[in-house]
C-alpha positions in Angstrom: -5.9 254.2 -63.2 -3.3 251.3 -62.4 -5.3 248.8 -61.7 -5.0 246.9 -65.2 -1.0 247.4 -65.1 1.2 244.8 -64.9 2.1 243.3 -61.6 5.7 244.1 -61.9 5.0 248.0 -62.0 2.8 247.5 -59.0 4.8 245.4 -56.9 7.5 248.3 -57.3 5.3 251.3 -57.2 4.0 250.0 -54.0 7.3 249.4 -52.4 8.2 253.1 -52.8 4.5 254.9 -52.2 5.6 252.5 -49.0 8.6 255.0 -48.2 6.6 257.7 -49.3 3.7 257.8 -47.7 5.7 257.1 -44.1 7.4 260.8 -44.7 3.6 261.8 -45.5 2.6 261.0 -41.8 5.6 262.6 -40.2 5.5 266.2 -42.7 1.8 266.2 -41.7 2.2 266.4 -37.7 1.2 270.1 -36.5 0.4 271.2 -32.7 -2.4 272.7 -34.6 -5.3 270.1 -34.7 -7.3 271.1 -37.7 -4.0 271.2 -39.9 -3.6 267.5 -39.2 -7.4 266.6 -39.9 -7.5 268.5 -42.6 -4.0 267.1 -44.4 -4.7 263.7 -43.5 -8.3 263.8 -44.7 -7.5 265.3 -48.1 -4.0 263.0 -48.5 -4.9 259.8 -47.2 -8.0 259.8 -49.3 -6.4 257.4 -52.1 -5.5 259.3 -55.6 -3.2 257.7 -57.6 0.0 259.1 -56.4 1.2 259.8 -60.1 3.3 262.5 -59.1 5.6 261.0 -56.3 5.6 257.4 -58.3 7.5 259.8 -61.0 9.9 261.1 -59.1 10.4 257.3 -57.5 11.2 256.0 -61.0 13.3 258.8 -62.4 16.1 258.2 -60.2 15.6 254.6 -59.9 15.9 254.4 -63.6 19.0 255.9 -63.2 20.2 253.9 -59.7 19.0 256.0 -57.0 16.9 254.7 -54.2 19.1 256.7 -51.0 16.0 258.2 -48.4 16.2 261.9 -49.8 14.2 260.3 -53.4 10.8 259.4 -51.0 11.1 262.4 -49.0 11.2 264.6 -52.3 8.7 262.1 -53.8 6.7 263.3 -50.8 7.3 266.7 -51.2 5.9 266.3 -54.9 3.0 265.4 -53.3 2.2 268.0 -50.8 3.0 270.5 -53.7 -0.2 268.5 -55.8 -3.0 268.0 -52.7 -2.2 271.9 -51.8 -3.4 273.0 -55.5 -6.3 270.6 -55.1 -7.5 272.1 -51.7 -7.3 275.0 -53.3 -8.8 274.3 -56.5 -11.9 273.0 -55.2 -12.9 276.2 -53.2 -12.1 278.0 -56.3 -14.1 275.9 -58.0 -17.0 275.3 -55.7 -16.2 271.6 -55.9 -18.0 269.5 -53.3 -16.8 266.0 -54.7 -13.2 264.8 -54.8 -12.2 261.3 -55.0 -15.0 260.1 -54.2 -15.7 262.2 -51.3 -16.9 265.2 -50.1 -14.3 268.2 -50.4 -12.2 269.0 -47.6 -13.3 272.9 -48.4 -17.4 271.0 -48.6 -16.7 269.6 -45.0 -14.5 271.9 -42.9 -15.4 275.3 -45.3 -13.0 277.0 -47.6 -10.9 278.9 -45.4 -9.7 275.9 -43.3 -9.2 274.5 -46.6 -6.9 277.6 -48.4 -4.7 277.7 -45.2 -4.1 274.1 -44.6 -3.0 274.3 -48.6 -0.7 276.6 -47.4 0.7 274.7 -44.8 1.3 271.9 -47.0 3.1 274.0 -49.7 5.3 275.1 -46.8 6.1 271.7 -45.3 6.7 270.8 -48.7 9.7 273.9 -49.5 10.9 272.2 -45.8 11.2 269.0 -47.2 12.7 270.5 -50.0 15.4 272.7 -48.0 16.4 269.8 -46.2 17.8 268.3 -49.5 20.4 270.9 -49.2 20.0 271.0 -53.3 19.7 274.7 -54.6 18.9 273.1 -58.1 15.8 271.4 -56.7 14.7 274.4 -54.8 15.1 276.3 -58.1 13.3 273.7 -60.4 10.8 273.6 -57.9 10.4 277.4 -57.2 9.9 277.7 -61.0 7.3 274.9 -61.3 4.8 276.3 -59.0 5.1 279.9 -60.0 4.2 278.4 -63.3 1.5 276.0 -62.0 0.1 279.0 -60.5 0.1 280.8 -63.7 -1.9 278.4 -65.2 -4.5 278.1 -62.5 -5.3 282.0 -63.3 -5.2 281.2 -66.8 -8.2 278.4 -66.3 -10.1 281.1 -64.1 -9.8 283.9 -67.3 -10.6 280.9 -69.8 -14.3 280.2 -67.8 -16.7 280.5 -70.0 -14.2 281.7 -72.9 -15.9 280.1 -76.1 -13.4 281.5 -78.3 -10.8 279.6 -76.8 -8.4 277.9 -79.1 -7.0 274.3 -78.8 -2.8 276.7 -78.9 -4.7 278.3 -76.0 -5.8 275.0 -74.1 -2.5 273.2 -74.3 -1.0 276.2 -72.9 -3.3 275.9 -69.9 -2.8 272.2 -69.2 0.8 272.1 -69.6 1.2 275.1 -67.0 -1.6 273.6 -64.7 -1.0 270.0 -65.1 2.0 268.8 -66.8 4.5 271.1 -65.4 4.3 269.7 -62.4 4.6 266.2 -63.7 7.7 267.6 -65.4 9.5 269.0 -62.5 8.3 265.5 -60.1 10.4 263.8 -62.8 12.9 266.4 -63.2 13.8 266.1 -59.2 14.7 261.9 -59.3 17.3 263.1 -62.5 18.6 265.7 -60.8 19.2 263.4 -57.3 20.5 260.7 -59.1 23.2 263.0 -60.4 22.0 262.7 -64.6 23.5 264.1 -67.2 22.0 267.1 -69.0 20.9 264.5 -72.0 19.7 262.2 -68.9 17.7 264.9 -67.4 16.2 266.5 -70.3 14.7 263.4 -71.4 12.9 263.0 -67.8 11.7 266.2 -67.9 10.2 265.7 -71.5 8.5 262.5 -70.2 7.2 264.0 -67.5 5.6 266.7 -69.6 4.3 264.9 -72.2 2.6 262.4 -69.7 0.9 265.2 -68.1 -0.4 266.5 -70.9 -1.6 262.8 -72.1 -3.6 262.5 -68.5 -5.0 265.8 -68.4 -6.3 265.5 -71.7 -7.9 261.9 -70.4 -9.1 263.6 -67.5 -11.1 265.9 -69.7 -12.5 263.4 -71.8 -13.7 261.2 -68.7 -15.6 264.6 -67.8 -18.3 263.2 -70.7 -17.2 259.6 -70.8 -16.8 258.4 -67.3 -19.1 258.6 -64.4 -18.5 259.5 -60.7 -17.5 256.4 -59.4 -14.8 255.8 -62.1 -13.2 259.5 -61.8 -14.4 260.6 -58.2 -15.7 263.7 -58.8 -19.2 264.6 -60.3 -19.4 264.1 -64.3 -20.6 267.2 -65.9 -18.1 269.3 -63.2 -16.8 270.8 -66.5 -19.0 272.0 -67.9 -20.9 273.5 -65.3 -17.7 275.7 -64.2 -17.8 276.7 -67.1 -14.8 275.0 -68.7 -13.7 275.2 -72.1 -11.8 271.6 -72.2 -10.9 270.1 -75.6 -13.3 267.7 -76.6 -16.0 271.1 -76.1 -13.1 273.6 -78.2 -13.3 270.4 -81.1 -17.1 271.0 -81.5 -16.6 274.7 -81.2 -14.0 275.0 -84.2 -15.2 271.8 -86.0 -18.6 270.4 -85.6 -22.0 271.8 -86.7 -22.9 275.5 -86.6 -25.7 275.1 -84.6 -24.1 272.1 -82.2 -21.5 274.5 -82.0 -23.7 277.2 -80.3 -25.1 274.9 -78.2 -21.8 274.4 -76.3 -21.1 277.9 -76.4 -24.4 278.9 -74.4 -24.2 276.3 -72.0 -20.5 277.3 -71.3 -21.6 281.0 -71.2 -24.2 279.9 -68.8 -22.1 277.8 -66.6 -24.8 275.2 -64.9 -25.4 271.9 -66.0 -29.2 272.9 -67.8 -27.7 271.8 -70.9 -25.6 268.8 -69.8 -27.4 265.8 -71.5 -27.6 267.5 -74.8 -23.7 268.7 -74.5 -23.2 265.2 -73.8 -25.0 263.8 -76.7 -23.4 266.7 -79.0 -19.9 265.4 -77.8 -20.0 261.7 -78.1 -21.7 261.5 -81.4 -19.0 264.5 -82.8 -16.0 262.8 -82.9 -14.8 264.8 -80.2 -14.0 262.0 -77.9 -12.2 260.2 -80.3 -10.1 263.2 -81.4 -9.4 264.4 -77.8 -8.0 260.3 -77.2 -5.7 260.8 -80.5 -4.2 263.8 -79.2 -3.8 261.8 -75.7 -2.2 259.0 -77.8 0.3 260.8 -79.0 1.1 262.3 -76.0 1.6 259.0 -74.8 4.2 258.3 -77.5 5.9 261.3 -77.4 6.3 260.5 -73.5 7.9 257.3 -74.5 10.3 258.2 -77.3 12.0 260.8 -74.7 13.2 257.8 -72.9 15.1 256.8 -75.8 18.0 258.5 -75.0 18.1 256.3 -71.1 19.9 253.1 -70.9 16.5 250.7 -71.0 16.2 248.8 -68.1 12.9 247.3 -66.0 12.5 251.2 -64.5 12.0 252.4 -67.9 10.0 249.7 -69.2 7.7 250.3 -66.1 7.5 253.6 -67.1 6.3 252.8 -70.7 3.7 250.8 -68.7 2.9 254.0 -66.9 2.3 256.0 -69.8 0.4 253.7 -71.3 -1.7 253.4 -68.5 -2.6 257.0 -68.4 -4.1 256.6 -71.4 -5.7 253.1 -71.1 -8.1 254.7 -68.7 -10.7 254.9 -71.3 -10.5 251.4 -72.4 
């Protein structure tokens, strides 16, 4: 996603994933074998890291680089690959990042318990901050992440989904944990209620703007570009936005095209959903609503002093969207 950014942002994105990722080793050290495999094969398998990288530059926009920001920023991160390890035997996923599953190579309960061992390492992690505010936001965030996982699982194959309905599911699912990752630099670095309100909204809004990207790669990209199998959508049975576009605005009969093949949830109907989608004006309506997104994550900086840590995180907003360029 980053690899057209500017080389300022990466240079310091790196420096802290640096920090990061040496906390990653330590948390993921077990006396039980198969929880180390397991962790290391699912983290160390790339991703982009968004997560921690926004905890990193909400509290260096606001001066704070002490330890305890890369050990949370870690913490963010084990919070994330748990719900993916997880996700994937829910979903029957056998592609992530490029690679097979963990749940695909080592089976799905290896894969739900090691998920849990990494959401406890990660309330560790947390603990050791000795910040109750932290524990709380955090607390909150997956309860409500969770919520929004069972929301997905009612939605499959829900073809009366609306788009209210949809951006209620990715902002519980997605963006509220890109909320709280930002949320826990401001608190650290001690901001003000204005300071951290404005984080949090970034964080939100660019959750929402990659999720909604995410989506659209699902009949845009292919497997290489987004590491996971294109059509994967669609054949759980997904209602995603571009799909809920041609549902409430396209052609009758296109319209009940989508709704069988979600009904049906397989990917028989994939190349004509495909061809439905891209020649609707779903694509381009789902990037609009990513778009503004975008922007709405920027103007909720407004309120920071600027400095290089929010102009790299303009960059990383922009980014997110940039991936279908």
């Amino acid at each position: 996603m980053l690899q057209n950014a500017p080389a300022s942002l990466l240079q310091q994105i790196d420096l802290g994933l640096d920090k990061v990722n040496t906390v990653i080793n330590q948390a993921l050290q077990s006396d039980v074998p198969l929880i180390s495999q397991v962790g290391n094969y699912i983290i160390c398998a790339g991703g982009k890291r968004l997560r921690p990288i926004l905890t990193i530059l909400s509290g260096q926009t606001l001066g704070y680089e002490k330890d305890d920001l890369y050990a949370l920023a870690a913490m963010v991160e084990f919070i994330h690959t748990s719900t993916l390890l997880h996700d994937d035997v829910v979903d029957e996923s056998d592609l992530r990042r490029g690679r097979q599953t963990a749940n695909h190579l080592f089976g799905n309960a290896a894969a739900v318990l090691v998920g849990d061992f990494l959401y406890t390492r990660a309330f560790e992690l947390m603990v050791a901050s000795n910040n109750m505010r932290i524990l709380e936001v955090m607390a909150k965030a997956t309860n409500i992440i969770a919520e929004g996982e069972v929301m997905q699982l009612l939605n499959i194959g829900n073809t009366s989904i609306t788009e209210k309905e949809y951006f209620q599911v990715i902002q519980y699912k997605t963006a509220k944990l890109f909320e709280a990752a930002a949320q826990v630099g401001a608190i650290l670095a001690g901001a003000t209620d204005k300071e951290e309100n404005a984080l949090k909204d970034y964080g939100m809004y660019l959750g929402t703007a990659f999720q909604i990207i995410d989506d659209v790669l699902d009949y845009s990209g292919d497997t290489e570009q987004t590491g996971k199998n294109v059509g994967d959508d669609l054949a759980e049975g997904k209602p995603t936005l571009p799909l809920i576009y041609v549902m409430e605005q396209g052609k009758p009969e296109d319209a009940q095209i989508i709704k069988k093949a979600l009904e049906e949830t397989n990917r028989e109907h994939f190349d004509q959903v495909l061809k439905i989608v891209q020649n609707s004006g779903a694509l381009l309506y789902a990037k609009e609503q990513a778009t503004k997104a975008c922007n709405q994550a920027i103007e909720a900086l407004a309120p920071l002093k600027q400095n290089n840590t929010t102009a790299s995180m303009i960059q990383l907003a922009q980014a997110s969207v940039a991936r279908l360029s």
